[in-house]
C-alpha positions in Angstrom: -27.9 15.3 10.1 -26.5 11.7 11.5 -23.2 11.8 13.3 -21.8 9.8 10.6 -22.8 12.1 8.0 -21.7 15.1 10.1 -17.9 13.4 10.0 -18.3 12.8 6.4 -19.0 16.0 5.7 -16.2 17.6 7.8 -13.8 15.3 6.2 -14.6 16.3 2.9 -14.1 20.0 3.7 -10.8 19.4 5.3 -9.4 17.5 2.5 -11.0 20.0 -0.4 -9.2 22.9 2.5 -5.9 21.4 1.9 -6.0 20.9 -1.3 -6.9 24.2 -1.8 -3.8 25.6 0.5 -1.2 23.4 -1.8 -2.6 25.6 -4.6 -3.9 22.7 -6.7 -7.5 21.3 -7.2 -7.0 17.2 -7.4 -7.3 15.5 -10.8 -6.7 12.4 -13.1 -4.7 13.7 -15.7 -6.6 11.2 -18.8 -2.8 11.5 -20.9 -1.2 9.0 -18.7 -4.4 7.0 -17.6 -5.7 4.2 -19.5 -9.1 3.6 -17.8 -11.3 6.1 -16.7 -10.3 7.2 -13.4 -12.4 9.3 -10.8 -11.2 11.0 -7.9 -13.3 11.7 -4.7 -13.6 10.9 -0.7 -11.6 8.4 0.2 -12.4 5.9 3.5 -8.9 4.8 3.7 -7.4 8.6 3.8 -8.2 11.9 2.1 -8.7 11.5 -2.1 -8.8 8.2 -3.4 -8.8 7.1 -7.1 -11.4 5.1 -8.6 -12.5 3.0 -11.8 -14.8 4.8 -13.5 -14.9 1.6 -15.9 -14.3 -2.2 -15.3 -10.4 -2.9 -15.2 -8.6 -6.0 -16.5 -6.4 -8.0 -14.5 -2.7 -7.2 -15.7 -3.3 -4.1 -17.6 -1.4 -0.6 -16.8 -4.2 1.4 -15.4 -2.0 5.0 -14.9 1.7 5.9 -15.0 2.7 8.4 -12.2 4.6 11.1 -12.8 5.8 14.4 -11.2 8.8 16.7 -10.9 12.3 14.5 -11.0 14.3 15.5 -7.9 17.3 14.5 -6.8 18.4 12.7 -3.3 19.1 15.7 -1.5 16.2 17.7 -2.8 13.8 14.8 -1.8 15.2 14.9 2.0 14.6 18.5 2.0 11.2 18.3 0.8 10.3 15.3 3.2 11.1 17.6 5.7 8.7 20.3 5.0 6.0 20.3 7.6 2.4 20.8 7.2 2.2 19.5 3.6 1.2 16.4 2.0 4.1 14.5 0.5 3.7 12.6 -2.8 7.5 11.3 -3.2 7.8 7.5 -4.8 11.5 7.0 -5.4 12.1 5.8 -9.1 16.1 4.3 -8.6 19.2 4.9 -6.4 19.3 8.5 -7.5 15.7 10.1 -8.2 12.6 10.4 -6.7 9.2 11.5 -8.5 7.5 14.5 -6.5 3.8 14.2 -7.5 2.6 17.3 -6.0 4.6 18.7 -9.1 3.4 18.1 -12.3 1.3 14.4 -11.0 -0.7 12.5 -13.0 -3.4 11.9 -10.3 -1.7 8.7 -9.6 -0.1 10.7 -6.1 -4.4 9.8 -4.8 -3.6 6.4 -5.2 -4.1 5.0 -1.3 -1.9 2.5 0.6 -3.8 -1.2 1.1 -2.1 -4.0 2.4 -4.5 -6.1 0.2 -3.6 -3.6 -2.6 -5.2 -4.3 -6.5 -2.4 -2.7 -8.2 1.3 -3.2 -8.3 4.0 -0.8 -9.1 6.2 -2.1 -12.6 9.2 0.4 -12.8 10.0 0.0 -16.3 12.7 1.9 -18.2 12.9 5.1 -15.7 9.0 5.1 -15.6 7.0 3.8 -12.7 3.6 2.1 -13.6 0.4 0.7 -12.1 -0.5 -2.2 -13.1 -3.6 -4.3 -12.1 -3.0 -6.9 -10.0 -6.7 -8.6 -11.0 -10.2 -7.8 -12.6 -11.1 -4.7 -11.0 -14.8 -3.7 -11.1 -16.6 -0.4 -11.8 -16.3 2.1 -8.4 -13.5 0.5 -6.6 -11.2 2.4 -4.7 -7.8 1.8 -6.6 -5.1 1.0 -4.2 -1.0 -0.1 -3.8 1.0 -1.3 -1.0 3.4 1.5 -0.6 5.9 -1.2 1.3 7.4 1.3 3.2 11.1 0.2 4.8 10.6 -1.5 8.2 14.0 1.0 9.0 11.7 4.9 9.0 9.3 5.4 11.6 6.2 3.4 11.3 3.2 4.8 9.7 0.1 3.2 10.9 -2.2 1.9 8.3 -6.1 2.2 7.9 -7.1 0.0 4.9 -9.4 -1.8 6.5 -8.1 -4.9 4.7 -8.4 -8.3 6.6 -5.1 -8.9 5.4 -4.2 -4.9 7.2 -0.3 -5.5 9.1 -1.3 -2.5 11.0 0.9 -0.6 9.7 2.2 1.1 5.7 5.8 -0.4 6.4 7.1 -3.6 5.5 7.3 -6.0 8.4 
């Protein structure tokens, strides 16, 4: 076995472990996708989601949802260590927990060169496509973190990449 496939392999174990100890096995939840979605290995970090079918440009792809939390609850759940985080704040007051009740949309991975865009329309946030996507490409969204939190690096891989998930 190559190096490279020795890594691969490891990755996949880790990410299937974690999964695992959060208690949920990953998956695209087809009531609030529009395309047909996979989810598997990701090269940019842990699960990604991709097209299982060609994607128009400007079409809603998958709505994400989760558990509503308020302000508070969302800083105490941020703080939990050891455990991914799948928080996308919806408005002033509530945040979306996708590791509670997620559409599959939580897999979605940063890129600074991202092909979907977030529309938050009518307490409901949306990806949309932000071109023609084709059959087997990873699906992903700039999470334009604030410049103000500690800086996350980035790994897209994008020759656009700032180096980093937060805004500059």
């Amino acid at each position: 076995m190559s190096t490279k496939t020795a890594k691969k392999s490891a990755a996949k174990t880790a990410v299937k472990t974690a999964a695992k100890r959060e208690g949920k096995t990953p998956s695209i939840d087809a009531k609030f996708a529009c395309y047909k979605l996979v989810l598997r290995q990701s090269g940019i970090h842990g699960w990604g989601v991709y097209a299982g079918e060609a994607i128009a440009a400007k079409r809603k792809v998958i709505e994400y949802t989760g558990e509503r939390i308020s302000r508070r609850e969302t800083k105490r759940r941020s703080e939990i260590q050891n455990k991914q985080i799948y928080l996308f704040t919806l408005d002033n007051y509530w945040t979306l927990d996708g590791a509670s009740g997620g559409s599959g949309a939580e897999y979605i991975n940063h890129s600074c060169d991202p092909n979907l865009f977030t529309w938050i329309h009518k307490g409901h946030i949306l990806y949309m496509s932000t071109r023609p996507i084709k059959k087997g490409e990873e699906l992903t969204v700039d999470y334009h973190f604030s410049k103000d939190i500690e800086e996350v690096p980035c790994f897209c891989g994008s020759t656009k990449c700032r180096g980093t998930i937060n805004l500059k």
